[in-house]
C-alpha positions, 0 to 999 in steps of 0.5 A: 335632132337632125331630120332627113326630109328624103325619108321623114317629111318636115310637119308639126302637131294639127297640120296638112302642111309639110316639107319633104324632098320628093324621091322620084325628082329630087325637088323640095317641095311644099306639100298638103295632104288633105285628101289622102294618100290617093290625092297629089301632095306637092303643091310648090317647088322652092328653090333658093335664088342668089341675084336672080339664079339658082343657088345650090344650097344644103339644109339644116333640118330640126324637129320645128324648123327648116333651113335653106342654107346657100352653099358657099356662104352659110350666112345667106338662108331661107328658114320656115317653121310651120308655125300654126297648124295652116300657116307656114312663116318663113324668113330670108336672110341675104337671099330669095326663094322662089316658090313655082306651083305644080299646078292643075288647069284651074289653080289660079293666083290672084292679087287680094290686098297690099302685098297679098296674093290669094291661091286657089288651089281647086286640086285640093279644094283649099286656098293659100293665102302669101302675106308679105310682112317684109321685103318684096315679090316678083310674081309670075302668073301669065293667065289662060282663059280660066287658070294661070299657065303656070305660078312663080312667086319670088320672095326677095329682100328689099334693096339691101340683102341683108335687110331679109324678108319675112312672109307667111302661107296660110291654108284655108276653106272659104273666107281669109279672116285677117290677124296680126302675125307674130314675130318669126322667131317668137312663132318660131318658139311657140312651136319649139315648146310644143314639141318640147312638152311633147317630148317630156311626155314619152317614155324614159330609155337606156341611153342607147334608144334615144335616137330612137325616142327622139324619132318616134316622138317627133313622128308621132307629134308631127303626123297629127292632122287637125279635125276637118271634113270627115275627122271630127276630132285631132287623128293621127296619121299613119305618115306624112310621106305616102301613107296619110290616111288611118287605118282602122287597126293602125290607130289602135296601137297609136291609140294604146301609146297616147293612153298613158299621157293623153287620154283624150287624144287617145279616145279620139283615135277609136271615136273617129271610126266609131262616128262613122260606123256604118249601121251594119256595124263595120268599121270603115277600113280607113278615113281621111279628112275627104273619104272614108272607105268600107271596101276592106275593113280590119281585124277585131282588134279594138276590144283588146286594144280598149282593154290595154288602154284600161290597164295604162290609165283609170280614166278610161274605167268612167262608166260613160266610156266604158258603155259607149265602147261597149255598145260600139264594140257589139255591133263591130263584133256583131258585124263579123258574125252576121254578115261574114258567115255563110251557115253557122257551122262555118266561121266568119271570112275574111273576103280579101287579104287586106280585110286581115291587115296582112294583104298579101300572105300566103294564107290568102294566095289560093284566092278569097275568102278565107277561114282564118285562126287569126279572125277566129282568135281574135274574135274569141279574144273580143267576145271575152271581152264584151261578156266581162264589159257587159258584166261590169255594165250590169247586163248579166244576159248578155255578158252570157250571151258573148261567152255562150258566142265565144265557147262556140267559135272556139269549138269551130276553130279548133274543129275546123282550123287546127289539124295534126298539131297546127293550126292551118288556114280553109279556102271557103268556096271549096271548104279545103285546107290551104296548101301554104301553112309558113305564115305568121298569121297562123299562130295567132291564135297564142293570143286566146292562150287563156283558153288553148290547152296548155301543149298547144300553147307551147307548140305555138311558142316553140314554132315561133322560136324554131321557124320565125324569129330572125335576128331581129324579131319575128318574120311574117312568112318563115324563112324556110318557105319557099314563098319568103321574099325580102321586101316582100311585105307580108311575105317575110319583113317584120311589122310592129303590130304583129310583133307587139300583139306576140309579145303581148301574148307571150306575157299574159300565157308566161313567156317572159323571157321570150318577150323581153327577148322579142322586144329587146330585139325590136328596139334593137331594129329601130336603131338600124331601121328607124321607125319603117313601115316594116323591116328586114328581118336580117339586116334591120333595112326599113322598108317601103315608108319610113316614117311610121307611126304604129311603129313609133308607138309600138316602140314607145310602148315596149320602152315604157314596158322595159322600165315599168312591166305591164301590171297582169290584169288578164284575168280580170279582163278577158274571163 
């Protein structure tokens, strides 16, 4: 698969390293992102060089490798494969590559040993390590008081071009330990079987959606991060272009799509949130290697998503899994109704748009914080859940206690949240309905369906059909609102998440056909969008990042379910 690395960086499995083409300068550069999407990314500039000038040159980029190729002699290139996790090795043939460091005041370069050069890149708290294996280097890093001016480091064949030039840059914390590296094309290799094994594992498509399944297959293998700092296991990230960081409802729908084939990564994705569960019971909002923030935090979600990981793979049934989920789960869902409601006879709030994952629908623009379906239904769906864990665990008393919960969230939400036939959204601090009543957000509730009345159900479904589905799915604020907006985020373009927490809906309440035609359509968008951050709802256009990957997952995952339908466990499950 060709990759264009304007919009899908060029990583592998367990790396900070990646290649991309940056959008505001056009300039290849080497990136690490460590640090999180707050942190600058781009730490050198390449550029191919011909007897000392630039070369104009095209690039030839696959799934495990990267090449520079001169444009008038296609024989002449630069090539690298991120070969480990922290070592970039590349390779020179018949031309030079120069590396300049976007640096800040105090990186400084460094010679270390014979044809070695250690980096302190103080910006990102890390070090560089360039080993020349073959050929030779011009290295240009006047020193200013306490950092170089600036960094040029030229890779260069020895005498005769075509004798090439082989050189690694290996990432690290403190101390280089010395090893012997591997031939280029043997490393080369290694990672092309790793990516291959990944590959196998993804679900089978129509011939069609390949394109697509190599895409999320690729996005997803690549946007994996080695454990470091704060992550005490592999995570993967949401992206590798502006987006790395995980969110604590993103890494659930990558979570579900792992728990078919890897199963320990996929505990992974929900055990890095629960290692830092703050003693209130929040889950963070999002963790990156250096940070984590509970500013904002994120729907209850993960009950549902643990359940769904259940029904794809036994594993997860271990006694040993299912208490230690059970015992994090009640004090997430402790958390919302302790601290996020103000009297009882309220429902739990949420205190800023980006609390709802939604951060700017139109539920939320009277102000904050809000009564809203969503939280309800979810919180509903997840107080099921731990009464029938609870039950499974033998704890009779409290499986009681979640269902008594529950049946009285239930008769808050539909007393306070659904009027005239709707549900609608309250403004806490005045206790009054919000005026805005075109978001998706306010159909959630179809994913307690088990328990609504069977024509509030199919009003719910009726209105998705009548007021949201677009060519290609559905919007996130109608299109009959006046407050629809094109590239609007939450206020129009189509989300992977939301579109697979309705389809799963439609399903556990009958909708089949209207699922299959959801999901039918979402598969449809990947081929005209690729795997966006979200999409427009009429043309398919992907919009913001590119390179997502709980829309990768959410595809893989309705690939699988087109060919193998999810077996109908919600009884078991949920009552």
């Amino acid at each position: 698969m060709q990759l264009d690395i304007s919009r899908i960086p060029f990583s592998r499995f367990g790396s900070y390293f990646a290649v991309s083409i940056e959008r505001d300068t056009n300039r290849l550069v080497v990136r690490d992102l460590h640090g999180g999407d707050e942190a600058p990314s781009s730490i050198f500039v390449l550029e191919l060089m011909k007897d000392g000038q630039a070369a104009a040159y095209d690039l030839d980029v696959t799934e495990t490798r990267l090449r520079i190729i001169h444009r008038h002699n296609q024989a002449e290139y630069a090539e690298l494969c991120i070969s480990d996790e922290d070592i970039i090795h590349c390779r020179l043939v018949g031309v030079s590559l120069k590396l300049t460091a976007v640096k800040t005041r105090y990186d400084s370069l460094m010679p270390y040993g014979p044809k070695q050069w250690e980096y302190h890149l103080y910006s990102k708290e890390i070090k560089l390590m360039f080993t020349l294996l073959q050929g030779n280097a011009c290295i240009q890093a006047p020193w200013k008081m306490v950092g170089n001016d600036s960094i040029e480091l030229i890779m260069n064949p020895d005498g005769d071009q075509d004798e090439g030039c082989v050189f690694v840059i290996e990432s690290y914390k403190t101390v280089w330990r010395k090893k012997e590296y591997e031939d280029y094309e043997q490393a080369r290799e290694r990672v092309e079987r790793h990516y291959e094994q990944w590959l196998r594992q993804m679900p089978a498509v129509p011939e069609r959606y390949e394109p697509s399944r190599r895409l999320a297959a690729y996005i997803t293998w690549s946007c994996v991060v080695h454990p470091e700092g704060q992550l005490k296991d592999y995570a993967m990230y949401m992206s590798k272009n502006w987006m790395f960081n995980i969110w604590s409802w993103d890494n659930c729908f990558n979570a579900m799509m792992l728990s078919d084939h890897d199963p320990q990564l996929a505990l992974a994705q929900l055990d890095i949130f629960m290692a830092h569960q703050d003693e209130s019971g929040i889950y963070a909002d999002f963790i990156n290697d250096k940070f984590l923030s509970f500013n904002c935090c994120k729907p209850p979600i993960h009950a549902w998503a643990f359940a769904r990981m259940r029904e794809r793979n036994a594993w997860f049934n271990e006694r040993e899994i299912v208490a230690r989920m059970y015992d994090s789960l009640a004090r997430a869902t402790n958390y919302w109704l302790d601290h996020r409601r103000s009297v009882a006879s309220r429902l739990p709030v949420y205190n800023h748009g980006n609390d709802s994952g939604w951060d700017n629908a139109s539920i939320f623009h009277d102000g904050i914080p809000v009564e809203a379906p969503d939280l309800a239904a979810h919180l509903i769906r997840q107080l099921d859940i731990l009464s029938g864990m609870a039950a499974e665990l033998e704890r009779e008393d409290e499986a009681k206690a979640w269902t008594d919960k529950a049946d009285e969230l239930y008769g808050l939400l539909m007393e306070r949240l659904y009027r005239d036939g709707r549900f609608v959204a309250r403004y806490a601090p005045e206790d009054r309905i919000i005026a805005h009543q075109d978001s998706l957000i306010l159909y959630m509730p179809l994913i307690i369906g088990y328990r609504l009345p069977s024509e509030v159900t199919a009003t719910l479904v009726n209105g998705l059909a009548e007021r949201f589905e677009a060519r290609y799915g559905l919007c996130t604020e109608s299109y009959h609102s006046p407050l629809y907006r094109d590239n609007g985020y939450w206020l129009g373009p189509i989300w992977a998440p939301v579109t697979y927490l309705f389809i799963d809906a439609l399903r556990h309440n009958g909708y089949n056909e209207f699922a299959s035609r959801l999901a039918d359509k979402f598969m449809d968008l990947t081929l005209v969008g690729d795997m966006a951050e979200n999409f427009d709802p009429f043309s398919g256009q992907g919009l913001v990042d590119p390179a997502f990957t709980w829309t990768s997952s959410v595809f893989l995952m309705l690939a699988r379910e087109s060919i193998q339908p999810p077996e109908e466990h919600h009884e078991k499950i949920f009552r």
